[in-house]
C-alpha positions in Angstrom: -35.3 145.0 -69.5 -35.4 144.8 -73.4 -36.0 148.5 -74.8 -39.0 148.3 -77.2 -39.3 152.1 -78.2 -39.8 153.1 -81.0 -36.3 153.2 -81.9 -36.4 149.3 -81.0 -38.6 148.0 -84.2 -39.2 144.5 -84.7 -36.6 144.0 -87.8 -33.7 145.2 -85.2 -35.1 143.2 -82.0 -35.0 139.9 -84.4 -31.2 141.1 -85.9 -30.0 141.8 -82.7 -31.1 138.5 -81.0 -33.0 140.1 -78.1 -35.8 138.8 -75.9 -39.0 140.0 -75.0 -40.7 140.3 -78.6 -44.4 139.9 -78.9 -46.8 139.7 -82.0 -50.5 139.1 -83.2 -51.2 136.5 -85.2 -54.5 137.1 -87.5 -56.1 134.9 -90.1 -57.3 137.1 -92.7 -60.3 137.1 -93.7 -62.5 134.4 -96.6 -61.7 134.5 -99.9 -65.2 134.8 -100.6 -65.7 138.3 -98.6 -67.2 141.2 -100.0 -64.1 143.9 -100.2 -66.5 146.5 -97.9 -67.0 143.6 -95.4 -63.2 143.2 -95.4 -63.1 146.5 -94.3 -65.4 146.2 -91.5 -63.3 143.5 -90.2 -59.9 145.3 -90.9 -61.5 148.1 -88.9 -62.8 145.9 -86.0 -59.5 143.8 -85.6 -57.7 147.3 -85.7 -59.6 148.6 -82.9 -59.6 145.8 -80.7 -55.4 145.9 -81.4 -54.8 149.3 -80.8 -54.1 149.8 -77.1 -51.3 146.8 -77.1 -47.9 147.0 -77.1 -47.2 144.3 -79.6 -44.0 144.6 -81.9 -45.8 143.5 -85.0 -48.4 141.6 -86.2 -48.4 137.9 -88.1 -50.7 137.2 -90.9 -51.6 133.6 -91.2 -51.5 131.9 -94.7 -54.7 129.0 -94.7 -53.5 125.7 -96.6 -55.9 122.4 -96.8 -54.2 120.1 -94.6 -56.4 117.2 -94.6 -53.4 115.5 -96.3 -51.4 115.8 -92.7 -54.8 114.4 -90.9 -57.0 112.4 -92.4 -59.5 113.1 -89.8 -62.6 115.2 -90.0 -61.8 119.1 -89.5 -63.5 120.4 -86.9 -63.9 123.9 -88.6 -64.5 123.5 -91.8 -61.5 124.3 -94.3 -62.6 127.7 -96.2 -59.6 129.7 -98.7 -58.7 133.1 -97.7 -57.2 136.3 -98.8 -53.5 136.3 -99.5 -51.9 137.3 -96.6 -49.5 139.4 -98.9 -52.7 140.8 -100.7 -54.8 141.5 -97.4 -51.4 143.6 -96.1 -51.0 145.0 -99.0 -54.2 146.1 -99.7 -56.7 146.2 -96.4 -53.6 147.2 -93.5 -52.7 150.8 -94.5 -53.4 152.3 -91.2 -51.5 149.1 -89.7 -48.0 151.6 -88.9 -45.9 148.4 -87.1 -44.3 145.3 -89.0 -46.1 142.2 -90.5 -44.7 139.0 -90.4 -46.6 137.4 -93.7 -46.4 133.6 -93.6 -45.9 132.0 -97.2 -47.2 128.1 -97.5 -44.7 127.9 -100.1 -46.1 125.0 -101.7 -48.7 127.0 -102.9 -47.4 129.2 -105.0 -44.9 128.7 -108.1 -41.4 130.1 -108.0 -42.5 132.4 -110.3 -45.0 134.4 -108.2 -43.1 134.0 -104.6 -40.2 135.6 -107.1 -42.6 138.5 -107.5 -42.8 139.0 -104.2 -40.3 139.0 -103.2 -38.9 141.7 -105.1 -42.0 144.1 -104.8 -41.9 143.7 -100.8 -41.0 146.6 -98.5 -38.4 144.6 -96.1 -38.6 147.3 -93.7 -42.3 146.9 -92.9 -42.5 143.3 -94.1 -40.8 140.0 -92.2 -41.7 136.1 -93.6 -42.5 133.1 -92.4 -42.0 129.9 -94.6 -43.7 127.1 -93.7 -42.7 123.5 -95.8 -45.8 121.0 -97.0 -47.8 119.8 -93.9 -46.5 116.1 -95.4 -44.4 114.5 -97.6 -47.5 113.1 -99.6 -48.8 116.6 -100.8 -47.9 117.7 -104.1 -46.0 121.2 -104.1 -45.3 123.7 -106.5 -42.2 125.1 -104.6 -40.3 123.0 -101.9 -38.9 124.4 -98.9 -35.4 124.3 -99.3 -36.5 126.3 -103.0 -38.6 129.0 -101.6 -35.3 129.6 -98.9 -32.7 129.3 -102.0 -34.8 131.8 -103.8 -35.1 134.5 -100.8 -31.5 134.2 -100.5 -30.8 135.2 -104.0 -33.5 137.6 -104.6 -34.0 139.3 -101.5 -31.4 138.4 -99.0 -32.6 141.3 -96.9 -36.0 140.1 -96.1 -35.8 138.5 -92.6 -37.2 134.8 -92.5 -38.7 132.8 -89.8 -39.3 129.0 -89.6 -41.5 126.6 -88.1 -41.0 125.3 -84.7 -43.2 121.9 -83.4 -42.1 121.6 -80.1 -43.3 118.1 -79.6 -41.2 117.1 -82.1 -38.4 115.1 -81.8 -34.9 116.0 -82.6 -36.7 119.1 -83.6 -33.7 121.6 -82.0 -31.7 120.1 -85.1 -34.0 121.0 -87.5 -34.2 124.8 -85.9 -30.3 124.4 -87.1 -30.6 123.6 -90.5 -33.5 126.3 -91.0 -30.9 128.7 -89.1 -28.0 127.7 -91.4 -30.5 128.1 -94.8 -31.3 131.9 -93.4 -33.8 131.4 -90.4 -33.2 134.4 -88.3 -36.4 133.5 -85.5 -38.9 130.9 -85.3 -42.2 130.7 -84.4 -43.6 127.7 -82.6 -47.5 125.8 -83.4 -49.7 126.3 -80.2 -48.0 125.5 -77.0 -50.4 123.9 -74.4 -47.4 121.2 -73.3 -44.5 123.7 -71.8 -42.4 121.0 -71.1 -42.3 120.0 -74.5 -41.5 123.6 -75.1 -38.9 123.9 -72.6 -37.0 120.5 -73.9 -37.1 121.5 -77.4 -35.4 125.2 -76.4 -32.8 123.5 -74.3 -31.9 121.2 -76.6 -31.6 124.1 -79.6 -29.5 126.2 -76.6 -27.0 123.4 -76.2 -26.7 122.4 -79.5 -26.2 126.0 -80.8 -23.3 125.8 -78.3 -21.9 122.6 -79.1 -21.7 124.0 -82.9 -20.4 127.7 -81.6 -23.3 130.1 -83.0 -26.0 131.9 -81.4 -29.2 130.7 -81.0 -32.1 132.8 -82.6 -35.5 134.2 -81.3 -37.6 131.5 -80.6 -41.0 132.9 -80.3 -43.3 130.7 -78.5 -47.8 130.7 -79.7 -50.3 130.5 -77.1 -53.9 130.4 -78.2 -57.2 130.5 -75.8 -59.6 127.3 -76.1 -62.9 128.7 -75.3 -65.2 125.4 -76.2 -64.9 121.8 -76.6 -65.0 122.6 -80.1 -61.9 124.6 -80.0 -60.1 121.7 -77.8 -60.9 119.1 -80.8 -59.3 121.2 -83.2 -56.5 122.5 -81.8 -55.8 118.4 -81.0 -56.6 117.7 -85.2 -53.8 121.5 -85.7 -51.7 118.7 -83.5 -50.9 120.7 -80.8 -49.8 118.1 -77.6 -52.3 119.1 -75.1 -51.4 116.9 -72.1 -54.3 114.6 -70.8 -54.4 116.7 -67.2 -55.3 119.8 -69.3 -57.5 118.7 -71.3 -59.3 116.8 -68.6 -59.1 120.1 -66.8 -60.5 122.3 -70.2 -63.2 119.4 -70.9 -64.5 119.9 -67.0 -64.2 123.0 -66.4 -67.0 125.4 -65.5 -65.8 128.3 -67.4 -63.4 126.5 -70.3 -62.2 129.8 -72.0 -61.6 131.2 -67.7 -59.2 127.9 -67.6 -57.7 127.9 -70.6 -56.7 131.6 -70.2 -55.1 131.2 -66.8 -53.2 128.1 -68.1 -51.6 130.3 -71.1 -50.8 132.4 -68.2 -48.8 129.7 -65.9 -47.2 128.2 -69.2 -45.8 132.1 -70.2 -44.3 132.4 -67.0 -42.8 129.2 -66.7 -41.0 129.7 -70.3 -39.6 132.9 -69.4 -38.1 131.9 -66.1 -36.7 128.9 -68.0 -35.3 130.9 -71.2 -34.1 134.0 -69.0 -32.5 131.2 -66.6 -30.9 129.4 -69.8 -30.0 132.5 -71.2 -32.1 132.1 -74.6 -33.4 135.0 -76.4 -37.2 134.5 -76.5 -40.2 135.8 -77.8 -44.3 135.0 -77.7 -46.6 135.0 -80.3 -50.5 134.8 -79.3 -53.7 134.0 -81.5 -57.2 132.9 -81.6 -57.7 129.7 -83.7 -61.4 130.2 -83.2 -63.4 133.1 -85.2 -65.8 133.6 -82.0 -65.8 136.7 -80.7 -65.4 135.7 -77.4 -62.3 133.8 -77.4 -61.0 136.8 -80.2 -61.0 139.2 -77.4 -59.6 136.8 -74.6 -56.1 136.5 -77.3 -56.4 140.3 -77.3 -56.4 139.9 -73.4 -53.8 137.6 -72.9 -51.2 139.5 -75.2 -52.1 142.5 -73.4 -51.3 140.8 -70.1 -48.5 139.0 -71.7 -47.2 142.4 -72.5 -46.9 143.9 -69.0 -45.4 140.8 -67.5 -42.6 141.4 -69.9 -42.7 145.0 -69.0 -44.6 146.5 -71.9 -46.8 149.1 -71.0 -49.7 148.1 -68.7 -50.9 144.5 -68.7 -54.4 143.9 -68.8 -56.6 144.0 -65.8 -55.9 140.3 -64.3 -58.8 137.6 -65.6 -59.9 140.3 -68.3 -61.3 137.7 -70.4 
C-alpha cells in the first residue's frame, strides 16, 4: 500500500513514480462572475471537498474548441477565470497541491514566461495541453511552452495529455516524457479497454527503450442526463455503444453511470497493479448540476477507499 501521509505530498508521489495518486479536477468559475459570487462558490466547492483524501486538486483551463468539432456544443462555450488567477487569488484556504492546466496556445510566451517564474513549485504542478487541432491559430505551440518551462523553471513538474482512444498514442506519452512529462492525465475514460491498451502499450514500449514509465492518471466523470452523454461524445470521449445504450435506457442515468466508473476503476487497477504500471485517477464533473457535482465528489471518495485512503464513501452514495 502506497503511504499518502502527509509526509507523502503529491510533488514526491509524481517524482518517485508511485501508484495510487488521486485528484479533483474543477472548472473554475465564469469570467463574467461577480468576485463575492466567486467566493460563494470557492466556499461551497471547498466544503463539499473537505472530507476526501485526494492528493491535490486540478484546475481546468476552458478553450473554445469548436475548431476540433464542428458540431453544435451541447453546453454552451462561456470564458472563465484563469486557472493561475482563480489559485492564486480565490484558493487560500486550499492547503494541498494544484495541478493548473495551461491551454498554451492561449497565452504568449511572454505571459506563460511570467508565470512561470512567479509560481510556487511546491504547491503548484502543470498541465500543458497543445491546440485541440492543427487548424487553430496559436500564440505558443507545444513543443515552445515545454522548451520554455525547461529553461525557466525546470523545477515545475509537468503533466501531458493522454487520449486513450488514440492510436499510437503510448508513443506520443514518450515524446511528452522525453520533452519533461513527469505524469499524464487522460480525457474521460468511459472505454477501459481503450485505456488498458493504451497503458500496455506505453508499459512495453517504456521497456523496449529502457526508462520507466510515469504516472499515468486515468479521468472518470459521472453522466447524469442525456445531455451530459451528448457532450461528453462532442469532448470525444469513446463511449462504447453497450454503455451508452445502457446510460440512454436507464432508469436512474447518473445511478448507472456511477456504478460503471466503479467497474471501469477496478478493472484498471487490477490491470496496472498486474502490469506493474504506476497509476493514478483523476475524477470530475463535466456538468455544472449539482447533482452530478456531488456524485464526482462521491465517486472520488469511494475511489479513495478502494485504494486504501481513508474511508470510502457509503456504497451508491450518489
Amino acid at each position: 500500500m502506497v503511504d499518502h501521509s502527509d509526509n507523502a505530498d503529491l510533488r514526491t508521489l509524481v517524482t518517485d513514480a508511485e501508484s495510487g495518486i488521486v485528484l479533483f479536477g474543477i472548472t473554475p468559475p465564469r469570467l463574467s462572475t461577480a468576485p463575492e459570487r466567486i467566493r460563494e462558490i470557492t466556499a461551497a466547492t471547498l466544503a463539499r471537498l473537505d472530507f476526501l483524501t485526494v492528493d491535490g486538486l486540478a484546475l481546468y483551463d476552458i478553450d473554445d474548441e469548436s475548431d476540433r468539432n464542428p458540431a453544435e456544443r451541447p453546453f454552451p462555450y462561456l470564458p472563465t477565470l484563469d486557472p493561475a488567477v482563480y489559485h492564486a487569488e480565490y484558493l487560500g484556504e486550499w492547503n494541498r497541491p494544484a495541478v493548473i492546466y495551461r491551454c498554451v496556445g492561449k497565452y504568449p510566451e511572454s505571459e506563460l514566461r511570467t508565470w512561470l517564474e512567479t509560481t510556487d513549485t511546491d504547491r503548484v504542478l502543470s498541465v500543458f495541453v497543445g491546440a485541440s487541432s492543427k487548424a487553430k491559430t496559436v500564440r505558443t505551440r507545444l513543443s515552445e511552452a515545454q522548451a520554455l518551462r525547461r529553461d525557466v523553471r525546470p523545477d515545475l513538474l509537468l503533466g501531458g495529455v493522454a487520449i486513450t482512444e488514440r492510436p499510437e498514442e503510448h508513443l506520443r506519452l514518450i515524446a511528452k516524457q522525453q520533452a519533461g512529462c513527469s505524469y499524464f492525465i487522460s480525457q474521460v475514460v468511459y472505454n477501459a479497454d481503450a485505456a488498458k491498451s493504451m497503458v500496455s502499450d506505453y508499459y512495453y514500449a517504456c521497456r523496449e527503450q529502457r526508462i520507466e514509465p510515469r504516472p499515468v492518471l486515468f479521468t472518470l466523470s459521472v453522466c447524469g442526463s442525456a445531455k451530459t452523454l451528448t457532450f461528453l461524445k462532442w469532448l470525444g470521449v469513446d463511449v462504447p455503444r453497450w454503455l451508452e445504450n445502457s446510460l440512454r435506457h436507464a432508469d436512474d442515468t447518473l445511478a448507472e453511470s456511477y456504478q460503471q466508473c466503479l467497474t471501469n476503476a477496478r478493472d484498471l487497477i487490477a490491470f496496472c497493479r498486474k502490469l506493474g504500471t504506476p497509476f493514478g485517477f483523476l475524477v470530475e464533473s463535466v456538468s455544472i448540476r449539482k447533482v452530478e457535482i456531488e456524485a464526482s465528489v462521491a465517486l472520488a471518495g469511494e475511489l479513495s477507499g478502494m485504494l486504501g485512503r481513508g474511508r470510502p464513501s457509503e456504497p451508491g452514495q450518489v
